[in-house]
N, C-alpha and C positions, 0 to 999 in steps of 0.2 A: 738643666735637665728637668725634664716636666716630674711631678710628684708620682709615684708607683701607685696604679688604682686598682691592685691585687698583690696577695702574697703568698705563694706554692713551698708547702712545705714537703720536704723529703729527706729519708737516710739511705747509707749508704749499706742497703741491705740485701744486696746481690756477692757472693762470694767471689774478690779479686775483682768487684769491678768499683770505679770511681767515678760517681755519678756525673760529677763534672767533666771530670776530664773527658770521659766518655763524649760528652755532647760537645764539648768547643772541640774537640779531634772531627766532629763531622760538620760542626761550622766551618773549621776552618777549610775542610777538604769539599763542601759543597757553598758556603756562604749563608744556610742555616740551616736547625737543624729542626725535627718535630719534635715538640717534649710533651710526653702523655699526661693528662694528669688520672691519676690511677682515684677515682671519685669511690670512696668509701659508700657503700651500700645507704646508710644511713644521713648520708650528708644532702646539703640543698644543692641543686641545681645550677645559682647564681647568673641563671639565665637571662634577667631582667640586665644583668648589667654585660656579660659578656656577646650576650649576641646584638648589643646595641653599641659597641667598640669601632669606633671608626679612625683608621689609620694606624700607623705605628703609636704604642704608648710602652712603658715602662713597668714591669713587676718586679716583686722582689722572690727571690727562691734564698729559703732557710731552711738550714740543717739544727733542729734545739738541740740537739745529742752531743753533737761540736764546736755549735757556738759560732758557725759559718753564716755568713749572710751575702749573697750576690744582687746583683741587676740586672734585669736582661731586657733587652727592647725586643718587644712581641709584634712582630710586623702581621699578625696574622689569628684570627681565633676559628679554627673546626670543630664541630660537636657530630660525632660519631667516626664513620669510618672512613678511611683516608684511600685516596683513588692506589690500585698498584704500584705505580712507577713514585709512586711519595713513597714509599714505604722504604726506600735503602739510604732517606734521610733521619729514618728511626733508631736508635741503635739498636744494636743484633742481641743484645741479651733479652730487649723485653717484646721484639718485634713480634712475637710467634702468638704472642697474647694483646696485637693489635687489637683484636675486634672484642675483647672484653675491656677498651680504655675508654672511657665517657668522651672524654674530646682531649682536643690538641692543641699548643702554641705552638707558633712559628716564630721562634726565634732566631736572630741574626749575631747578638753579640752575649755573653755573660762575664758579667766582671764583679771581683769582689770588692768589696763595701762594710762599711762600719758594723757591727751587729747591735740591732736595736732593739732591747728589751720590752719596748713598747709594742713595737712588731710583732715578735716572737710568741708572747703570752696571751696574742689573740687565739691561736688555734687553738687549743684545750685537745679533742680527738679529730681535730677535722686538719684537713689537706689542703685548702684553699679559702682563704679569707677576704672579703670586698673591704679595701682601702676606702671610705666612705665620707673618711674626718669624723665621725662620729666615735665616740669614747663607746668602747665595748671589752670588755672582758664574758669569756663563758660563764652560764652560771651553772655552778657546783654545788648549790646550795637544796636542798630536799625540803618540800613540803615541812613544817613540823609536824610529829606525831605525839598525841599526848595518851596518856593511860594511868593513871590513877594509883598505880600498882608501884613496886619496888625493886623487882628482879629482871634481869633478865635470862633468859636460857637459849644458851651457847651449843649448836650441833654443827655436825662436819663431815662430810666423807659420808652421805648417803647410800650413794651408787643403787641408785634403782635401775633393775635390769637382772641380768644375771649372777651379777654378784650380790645382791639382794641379801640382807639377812632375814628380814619380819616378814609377816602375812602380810598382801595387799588389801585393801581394803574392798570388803568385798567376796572376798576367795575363802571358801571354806576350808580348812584344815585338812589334811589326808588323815586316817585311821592313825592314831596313835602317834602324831606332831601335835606339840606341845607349843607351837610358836602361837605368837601371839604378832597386832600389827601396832607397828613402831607408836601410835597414839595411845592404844591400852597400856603398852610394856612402860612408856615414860609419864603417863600419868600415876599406874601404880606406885613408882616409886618416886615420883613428886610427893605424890599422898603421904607415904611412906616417912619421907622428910620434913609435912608439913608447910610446902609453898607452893601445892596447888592454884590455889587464888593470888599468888602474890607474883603471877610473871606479867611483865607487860610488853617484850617483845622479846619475838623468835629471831637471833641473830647467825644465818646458815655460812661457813664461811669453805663452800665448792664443793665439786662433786656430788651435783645432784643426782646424775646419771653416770654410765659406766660408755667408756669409751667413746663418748659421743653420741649416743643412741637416741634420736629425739624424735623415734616413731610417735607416730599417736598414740599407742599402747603404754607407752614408757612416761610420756607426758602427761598421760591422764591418770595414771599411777598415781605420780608425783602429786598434782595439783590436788585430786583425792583425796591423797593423804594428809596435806598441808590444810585441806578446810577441815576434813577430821579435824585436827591438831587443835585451829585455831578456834574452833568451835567449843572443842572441850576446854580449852581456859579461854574461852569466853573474850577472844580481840577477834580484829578484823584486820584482814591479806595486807593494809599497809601499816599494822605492826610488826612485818615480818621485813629481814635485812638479809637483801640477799651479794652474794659476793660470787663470782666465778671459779671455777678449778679447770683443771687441766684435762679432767673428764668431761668437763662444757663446754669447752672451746678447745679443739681439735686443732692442733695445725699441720700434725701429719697423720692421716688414717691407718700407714703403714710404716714404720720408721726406720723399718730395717731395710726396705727399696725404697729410698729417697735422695733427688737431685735436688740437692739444695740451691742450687740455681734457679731449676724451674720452679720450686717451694717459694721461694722467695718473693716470684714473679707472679706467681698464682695469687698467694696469699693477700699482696698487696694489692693486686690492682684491684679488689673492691671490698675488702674484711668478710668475706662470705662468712669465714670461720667462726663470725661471731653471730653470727643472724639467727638461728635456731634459738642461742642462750639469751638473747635479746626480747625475743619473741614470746620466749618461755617467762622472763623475767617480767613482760609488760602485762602475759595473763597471772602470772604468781601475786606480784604486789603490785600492777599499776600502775607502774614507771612506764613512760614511755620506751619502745624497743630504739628509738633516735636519741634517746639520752647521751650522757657520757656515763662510763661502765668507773669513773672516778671522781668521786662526792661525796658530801658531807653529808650528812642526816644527823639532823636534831632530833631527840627523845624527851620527852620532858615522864619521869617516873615519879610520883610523889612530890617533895619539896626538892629535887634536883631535878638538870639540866645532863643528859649524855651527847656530846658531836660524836659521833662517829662517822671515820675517815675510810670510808670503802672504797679498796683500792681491786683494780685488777692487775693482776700478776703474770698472764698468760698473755703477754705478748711479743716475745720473738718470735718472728715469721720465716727469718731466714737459714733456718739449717736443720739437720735430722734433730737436733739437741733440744727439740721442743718439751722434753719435761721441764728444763731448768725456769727459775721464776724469773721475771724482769716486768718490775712496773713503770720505768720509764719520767719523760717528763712530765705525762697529763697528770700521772699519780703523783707526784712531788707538787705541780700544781695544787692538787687538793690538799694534799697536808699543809702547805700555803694557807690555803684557804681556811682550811679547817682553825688554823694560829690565831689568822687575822677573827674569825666570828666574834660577833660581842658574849659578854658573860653577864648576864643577868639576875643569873640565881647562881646558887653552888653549882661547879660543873666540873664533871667527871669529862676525859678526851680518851677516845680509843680508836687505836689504827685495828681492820681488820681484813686482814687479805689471806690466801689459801697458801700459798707456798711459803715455807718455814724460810725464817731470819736470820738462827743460829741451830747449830748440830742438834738434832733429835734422839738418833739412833743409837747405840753403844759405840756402832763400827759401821761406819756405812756403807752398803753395798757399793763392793767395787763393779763398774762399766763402764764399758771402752767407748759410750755418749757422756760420759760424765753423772756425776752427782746432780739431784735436783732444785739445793739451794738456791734460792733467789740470788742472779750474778750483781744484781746491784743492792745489798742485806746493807753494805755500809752507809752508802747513800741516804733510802730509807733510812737507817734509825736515824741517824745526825737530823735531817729533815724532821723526822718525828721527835725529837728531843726539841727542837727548836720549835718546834707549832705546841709544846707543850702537854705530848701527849704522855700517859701514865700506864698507858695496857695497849701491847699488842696482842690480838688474839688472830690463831690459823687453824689449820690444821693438817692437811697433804700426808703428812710420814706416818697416819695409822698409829701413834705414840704416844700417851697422853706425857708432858711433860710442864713442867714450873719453873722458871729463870728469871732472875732479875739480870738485867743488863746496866754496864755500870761501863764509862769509858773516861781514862783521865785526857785533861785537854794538854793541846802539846802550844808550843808557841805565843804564851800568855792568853789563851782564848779562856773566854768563860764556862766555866764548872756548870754544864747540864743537868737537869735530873735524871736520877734513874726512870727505868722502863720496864716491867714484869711482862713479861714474852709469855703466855700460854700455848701452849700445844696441846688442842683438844683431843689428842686422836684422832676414830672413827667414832661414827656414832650407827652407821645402819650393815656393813660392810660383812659381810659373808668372812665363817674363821680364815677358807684360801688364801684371801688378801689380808689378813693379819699377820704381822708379825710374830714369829715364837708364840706363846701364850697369849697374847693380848687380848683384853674382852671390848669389844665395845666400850666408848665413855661419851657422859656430856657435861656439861659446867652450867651452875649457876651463879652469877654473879649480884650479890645483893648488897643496894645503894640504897645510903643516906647520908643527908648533910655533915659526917661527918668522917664515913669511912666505908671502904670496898670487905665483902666479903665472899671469897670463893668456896664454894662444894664442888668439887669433882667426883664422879661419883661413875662405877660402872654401868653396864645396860645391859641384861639378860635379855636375848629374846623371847624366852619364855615368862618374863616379866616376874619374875625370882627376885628376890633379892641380890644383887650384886655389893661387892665392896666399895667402901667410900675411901676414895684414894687421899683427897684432901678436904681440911673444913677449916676453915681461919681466916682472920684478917688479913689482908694485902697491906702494904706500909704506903697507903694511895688515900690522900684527904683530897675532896674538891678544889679548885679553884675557883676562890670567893669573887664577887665583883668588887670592883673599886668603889671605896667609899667619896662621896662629894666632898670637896674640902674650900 
């Protein structure tokens, strides 16, 4: 068998339907079948190689989620849309969303085959990889940033828009509103504490908008406020870390009428749902909008080194249950990644994703879509234990909370470290969408070579004094580099 010069990744993310079976049931009833490949917005073309395909060749289609790997001989490559009378060799879940599929294979046979991790860990966020012989892994790895400073400072749950707490920037006050805008209110009481001068990166972790809203009005809100911000302690747009929420990437606009079938179908055949927070992300800090939305970023603060493992959490596509978190393979990728980095100086490792890991709330609201836990929290931490990470920070639940996580190993595995799980709250978020009482919070966390310190601390929007929830060491020392011996 000739070697495979492509590899189609997919899950099985249509409710009740089985991707495969689906397609050899209309191999075998027609002799081949069409397989879409649903080309992610952001992804290449691979034109140079696919429209220069001559004759039957060999791909491979893999499922990372199950560890499935097949072979299909592709008699055939289409780019665009497929004549009428092709079309009742598509299968019937995703035919209806033919003409939003980049192109086609024409496959006659799929058979499964070894699962080869060499294969698999090519894709990172992409759908289609060129077999080249060439050694490639994605890269996850960010720019370094460097800043002179010690801290950093941790926000969450903005929600510009309507649910808005602070003055925009810009907007005068009405008669007798006392609000102030989120860069006055948080430097006041930076001031206040004395580590004005000492942050050297803005670490945002979702919900920059409210329900999706990425008018230009709303964006330019945003981006407003963030050069305020970074202007007043004195960095620049790529000292700032930005991470996704469930307000930024939208999977269902309505979620009380929704077909998770069509959901499913919609959603994947090109990640539309992320494009606005991509776009917004590449004018914020710089990042390409084609990046992967799971990477590491280097900080260097003073005499330490921070990786941080920014993960995105918003990505189930296939059902109304779109609050709950799922970061998936690309994201265990990164904390991979994140393990393997070299250590050159003392270094602090921190996971930071929007959707909480473990309970928040006292009692969590009951709904008949379920809780919004991240459905794979176990996953992640084990992953994060193993890349050696010492702080997860989120935020999602409106809640500021403090956890150390602690898990005994079963089956003679080796003894982990612990993980300090923060739950920032909110940090911009109108009282509506607060819990009971809750005021507003944000986190500072301050490094040196030889230990973490958090302040939690509340956020008045009238830039008042609020109370300091916590101030103390974290039980989190750097890891050192290896000495030469």
């Amino acid at each position: 068998m000739a070697a495979p010069f492509i590899a189609l990744r997919f899950r099985d993310t249509t409710p009740g339907v089985d991707t495969i079976q689906t397609h050899r049931e209309i191999i075998s009833a027609k002799g081949f079948v069409w397989w879409g490949w649903w080309k992610k917005t952001f992804e290449d073309e691979h034109l140079d190689a696919l429209d220069t395909m001559n004759g039957p060749t060999i791909a491979y289609i893999v499922d990372r989620s199950t560890r499935r790997m097949f072979t299909a001989t592709v008699e055939a490559w289409r780019r665009g849309l497929l004549d009428a009378d092709e079309l009742a060799a598509v299968p019937s879940y995703y035919v209806d969303e033919h003409d939003r599929i980049f192109g086609w294979f024409k496959l006659t046979d799929i058979e499964a085959c070894e699962y080869l991790d060499e294969v698999a860990n090519r894709f990172g966020d992409h759908t289609l990889v060129s077999l080249d012989g060439r050694s490639y892994q994605p890269d996850r790895v960010a720019a370094t940033t460097r800043a002179n400073r010690s801290a950093i400072l941790h926000l969450s749950d903005l929600h510009f828009g309507p649910d808005y707490d602070f003055l925009l920037q810009g907007e005068p006050p009405a008669i007798g509103n006392t609000k102030k805008t989120l860069t006055q209110a948080l430097m006041d009481d930076l001031g206040r504490i004395g580590v004005q001068d000492d942050i050297g990166t803005i670490l945002v972790t979702g919900d920059f908008t409210t329900k999706g809203d990425w008018s230009q009005a709303v964006r330019s809100s945003i981006l407003a406020e963030f050069a305020s911000l970074t202007k007043a302690l004195g960095l620049e747009r790529d000292h700032i870390v930005a991470v996704p929420g469930n307000h930024d990437i939208v999977r269902a606009k309505d979620p009380s009428d929704v077909d998770p079938a069509k959901l499913a179908v919609s959603n994947q055949a090109t990640y539309e749902h992320e494009l606005q927070y991509r776009i917004f992300c590449e004018e914020l800090i710089g990042r390409s909008w084609k990046e992967t939305l799971n990477y590491v970023r280097r900080v260097q603060l003073g005499d330490v080194d921070v990786l941080i493992g920014v993960l995105n959490s918003c990505t189930i596509v296939q059902t109304e249950w779109s609050e709950y978190g799922y970061i998936g393979d690309s994201g265990i990728d990164a904390l991979r990644e994140l393990g393997a980095e070299r250590i050159d100086r003392p270094t602090y490792k921190i996971m930071a994703l929007h959707h909480h890991l473990l309970p928040v709330t006292t009692v969590a609201t009951l709904n008949k879509k379920g809780i919004t836990l991240s459905v794979d929290a176990p996953r992640i931490l084990d992953a994060a234990q193993q890349a050696g990470v010492q702080l997860a920070v989120h935020g999602h639940e409106h809640m500021p909370r403090v956890v150390k996580y602690d898990n005994q190993p079963l089956a003679g595995a080796p003894q982990q470290p612990a993980i300090y799980v923060v739950s920032n709250g909110s940090t911009g978020v109108s009282p509506v969408r607060r819990p009971g009482n809750e005021r507003n919070t944000y986190c500072i966390f301050r490094l040196n070579d030889k230990e973490m310190h958090l302040t939690m601390r509340e956020l008045r929007a009238d830039g008042k004094v609020g109370l300091s929830l916590f101030s103390g060491d974290l039980e989190i020392s750097p890891t050192l580099p290896k000495t030469a011996t």
